[in-house]
Structures are given as structure tokens and as C-alpha cells.
Chimera marker file (.cmm) of the C-alpha trace (Angstrom):
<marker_set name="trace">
<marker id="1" x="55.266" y="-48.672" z="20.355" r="1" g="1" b="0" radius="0.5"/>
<marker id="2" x="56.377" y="-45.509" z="18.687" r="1" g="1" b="0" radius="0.5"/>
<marker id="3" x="58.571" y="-46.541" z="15.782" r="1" g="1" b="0" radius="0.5"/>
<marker id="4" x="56.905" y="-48.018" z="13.311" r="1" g="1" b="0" radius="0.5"/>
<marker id="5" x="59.163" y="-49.979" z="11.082" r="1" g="1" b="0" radius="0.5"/>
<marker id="6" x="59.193" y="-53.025" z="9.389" r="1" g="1" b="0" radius="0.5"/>
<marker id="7" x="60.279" y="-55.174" z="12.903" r="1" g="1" b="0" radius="0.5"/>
<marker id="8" x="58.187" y="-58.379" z="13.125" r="1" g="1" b="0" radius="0.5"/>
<marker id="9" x="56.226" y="-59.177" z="17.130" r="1" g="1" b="0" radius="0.5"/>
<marker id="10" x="54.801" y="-62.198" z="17.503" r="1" g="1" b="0" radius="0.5"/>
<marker id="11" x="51.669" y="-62.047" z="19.150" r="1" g="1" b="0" radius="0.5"/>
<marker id="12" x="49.966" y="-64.409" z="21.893" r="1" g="1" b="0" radius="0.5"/>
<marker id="13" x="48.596" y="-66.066" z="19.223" r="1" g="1" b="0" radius="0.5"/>
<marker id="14" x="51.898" y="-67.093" z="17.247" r="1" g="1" b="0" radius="0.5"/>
<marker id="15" x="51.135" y="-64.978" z="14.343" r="1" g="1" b="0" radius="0.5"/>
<marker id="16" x="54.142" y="-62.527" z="13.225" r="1" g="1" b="0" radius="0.5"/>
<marker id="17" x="52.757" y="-59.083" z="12.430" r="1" g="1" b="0" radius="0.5"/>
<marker id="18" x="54.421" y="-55.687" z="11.738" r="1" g="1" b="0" radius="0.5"/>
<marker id="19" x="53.435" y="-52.987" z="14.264" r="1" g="1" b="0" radius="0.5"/>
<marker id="20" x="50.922" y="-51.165" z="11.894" r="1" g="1" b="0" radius="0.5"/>
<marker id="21" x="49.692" y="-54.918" z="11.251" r="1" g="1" b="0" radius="0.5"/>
<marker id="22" x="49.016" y="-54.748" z="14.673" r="1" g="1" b="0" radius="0.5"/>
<marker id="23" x="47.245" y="-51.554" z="14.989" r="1" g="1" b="0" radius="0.5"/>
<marker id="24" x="44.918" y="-52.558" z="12.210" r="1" g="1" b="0" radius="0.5"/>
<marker id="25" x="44.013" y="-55.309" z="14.008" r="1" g="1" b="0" radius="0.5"/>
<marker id="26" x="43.687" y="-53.976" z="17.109" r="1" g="1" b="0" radius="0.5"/>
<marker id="27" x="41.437" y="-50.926" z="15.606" r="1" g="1" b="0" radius="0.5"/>
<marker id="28" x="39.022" y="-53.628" z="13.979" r="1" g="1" b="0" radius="0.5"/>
<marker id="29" x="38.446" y="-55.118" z="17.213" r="1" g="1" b="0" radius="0.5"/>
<marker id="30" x="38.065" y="-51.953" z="18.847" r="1" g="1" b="0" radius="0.5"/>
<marker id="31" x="40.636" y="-52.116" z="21.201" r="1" g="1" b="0" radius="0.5"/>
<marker id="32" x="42.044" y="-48.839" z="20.717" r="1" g="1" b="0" radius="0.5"/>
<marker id="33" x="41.143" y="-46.258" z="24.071" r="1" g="1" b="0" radius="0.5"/>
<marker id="34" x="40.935" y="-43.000" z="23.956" r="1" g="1" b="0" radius="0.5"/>
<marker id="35" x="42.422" y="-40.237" z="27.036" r="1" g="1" b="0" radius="0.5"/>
<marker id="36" x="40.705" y="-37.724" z="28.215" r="1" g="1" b="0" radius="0.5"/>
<marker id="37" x="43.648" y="-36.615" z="30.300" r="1" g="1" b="0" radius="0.5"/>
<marker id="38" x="46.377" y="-36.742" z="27.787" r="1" g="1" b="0" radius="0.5"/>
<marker id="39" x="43.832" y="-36.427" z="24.396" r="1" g="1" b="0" radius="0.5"/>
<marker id="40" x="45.373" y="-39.137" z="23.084" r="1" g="1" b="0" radius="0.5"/>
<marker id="41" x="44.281" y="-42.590" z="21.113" r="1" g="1" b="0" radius="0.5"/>
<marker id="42" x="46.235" y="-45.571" z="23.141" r="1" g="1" b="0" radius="0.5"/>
<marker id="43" x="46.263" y="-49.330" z="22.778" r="1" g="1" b="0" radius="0.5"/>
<marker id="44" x="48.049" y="-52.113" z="24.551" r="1" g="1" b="0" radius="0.5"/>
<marker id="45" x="48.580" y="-55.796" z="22.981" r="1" g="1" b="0" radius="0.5"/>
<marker id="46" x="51.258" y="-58.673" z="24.224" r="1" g="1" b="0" radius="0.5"/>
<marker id="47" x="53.710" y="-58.774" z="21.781" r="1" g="1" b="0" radius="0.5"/>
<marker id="48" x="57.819" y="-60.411" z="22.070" r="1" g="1" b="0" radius="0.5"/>
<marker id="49" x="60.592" y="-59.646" z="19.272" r="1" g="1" b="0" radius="0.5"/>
<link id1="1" id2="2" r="1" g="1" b="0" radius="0.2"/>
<link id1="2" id2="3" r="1" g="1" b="0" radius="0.2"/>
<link id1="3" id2="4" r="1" g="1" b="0" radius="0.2"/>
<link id1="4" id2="5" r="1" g="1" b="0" radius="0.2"/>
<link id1="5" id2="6" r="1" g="1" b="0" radius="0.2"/>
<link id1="6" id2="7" r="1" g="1" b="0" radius="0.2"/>
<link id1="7" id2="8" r="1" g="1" b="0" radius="0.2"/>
<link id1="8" id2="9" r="1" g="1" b="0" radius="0.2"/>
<link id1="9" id2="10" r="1" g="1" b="0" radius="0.2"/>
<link id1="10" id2="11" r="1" g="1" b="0" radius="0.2"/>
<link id1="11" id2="12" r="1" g="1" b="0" radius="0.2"/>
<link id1="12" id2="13" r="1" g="1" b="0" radius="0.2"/>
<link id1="13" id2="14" r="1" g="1" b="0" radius="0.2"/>
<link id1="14" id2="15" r="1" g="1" b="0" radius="0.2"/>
<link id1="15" id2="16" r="1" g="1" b="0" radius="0.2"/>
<link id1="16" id2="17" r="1" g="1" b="0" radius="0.2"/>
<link id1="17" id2="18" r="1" g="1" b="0" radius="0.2"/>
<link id1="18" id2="19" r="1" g="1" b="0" radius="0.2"/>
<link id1="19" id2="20" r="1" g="1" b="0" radius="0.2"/>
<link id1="20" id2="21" r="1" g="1" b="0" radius="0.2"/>
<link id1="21" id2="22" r="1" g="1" b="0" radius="0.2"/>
<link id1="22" id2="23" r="1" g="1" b="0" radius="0.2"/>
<link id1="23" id2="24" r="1" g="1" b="0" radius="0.2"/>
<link id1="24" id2="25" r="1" g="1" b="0" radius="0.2"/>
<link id1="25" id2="26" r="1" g="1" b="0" radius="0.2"/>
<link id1="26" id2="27" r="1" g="1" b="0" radius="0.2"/>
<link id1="27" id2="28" r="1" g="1" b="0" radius="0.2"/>
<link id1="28" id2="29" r="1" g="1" b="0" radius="0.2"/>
<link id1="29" id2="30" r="1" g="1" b="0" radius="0.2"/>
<link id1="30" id2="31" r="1" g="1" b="0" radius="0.2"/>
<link id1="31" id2="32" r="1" g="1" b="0" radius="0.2"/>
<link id1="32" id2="33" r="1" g="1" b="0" radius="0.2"/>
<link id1="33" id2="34" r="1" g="1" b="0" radius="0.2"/>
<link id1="34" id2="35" r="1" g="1" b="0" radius="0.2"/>
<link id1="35" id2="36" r="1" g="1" b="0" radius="0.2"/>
<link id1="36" id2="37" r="1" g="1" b="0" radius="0.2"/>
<link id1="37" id2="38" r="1" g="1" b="0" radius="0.2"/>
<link id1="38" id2="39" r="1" g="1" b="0" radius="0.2"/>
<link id1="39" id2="40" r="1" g="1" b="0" radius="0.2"/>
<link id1="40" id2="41" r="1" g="1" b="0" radius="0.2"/>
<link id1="41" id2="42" r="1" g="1" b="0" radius="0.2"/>
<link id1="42" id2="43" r="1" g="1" b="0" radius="0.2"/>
<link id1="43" id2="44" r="1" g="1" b="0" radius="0.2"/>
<link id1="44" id2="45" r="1" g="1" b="0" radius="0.2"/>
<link id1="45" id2="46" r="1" g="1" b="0" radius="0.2"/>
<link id1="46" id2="47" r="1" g="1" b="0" radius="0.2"/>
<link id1="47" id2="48" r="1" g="1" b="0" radius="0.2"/>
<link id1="48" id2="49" r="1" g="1" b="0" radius="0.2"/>
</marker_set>
């Protein structure tokens, strides 16, 4: 995801959570890589609009 607005993805779990939500969430559970290749921070979830 590159545009960060203020779309709602429901998650896997059924919870409905802005993208930046979803960063947050993904950064407290340490999900978030890192590239060595592209020097980059990535991070993949399951999400549908």
C-alpha cells in the first residue's frame, strides 16, 4: 500500500482499520522487514476493501 488515505481494509480478523492503523499494528508486532537489496522497510498483511 502506498496511498495512505482514510480507505477502511478489513483484516483476517474482521476488524476495519485505516492503512496507517494497520502499520501501527503491524510495527508493534514486529512484522515490519527490512531490505538489504532495495534499503527499504516492507510489510505484508491480508487485507480486502
Amino acid at each position: 500500500m502506498a496511498k495512505m488515505s482514510n480507505t477502511k481494509y478489513k483484516l483476517k480478523d474482521g476488524d476495519e482499520r485505516t492503512a496507517k492503523a494497520i502499520l501501527n499494528s503491524l510495527r508493534i508486532s514486529k512484522s515490519i522487514n527490512y531490505s538489504r537489496r532495495y534499503r527499504c522497510h516492507y510489510a505484508t498483511a491480508d487485507v480486502t476493501l
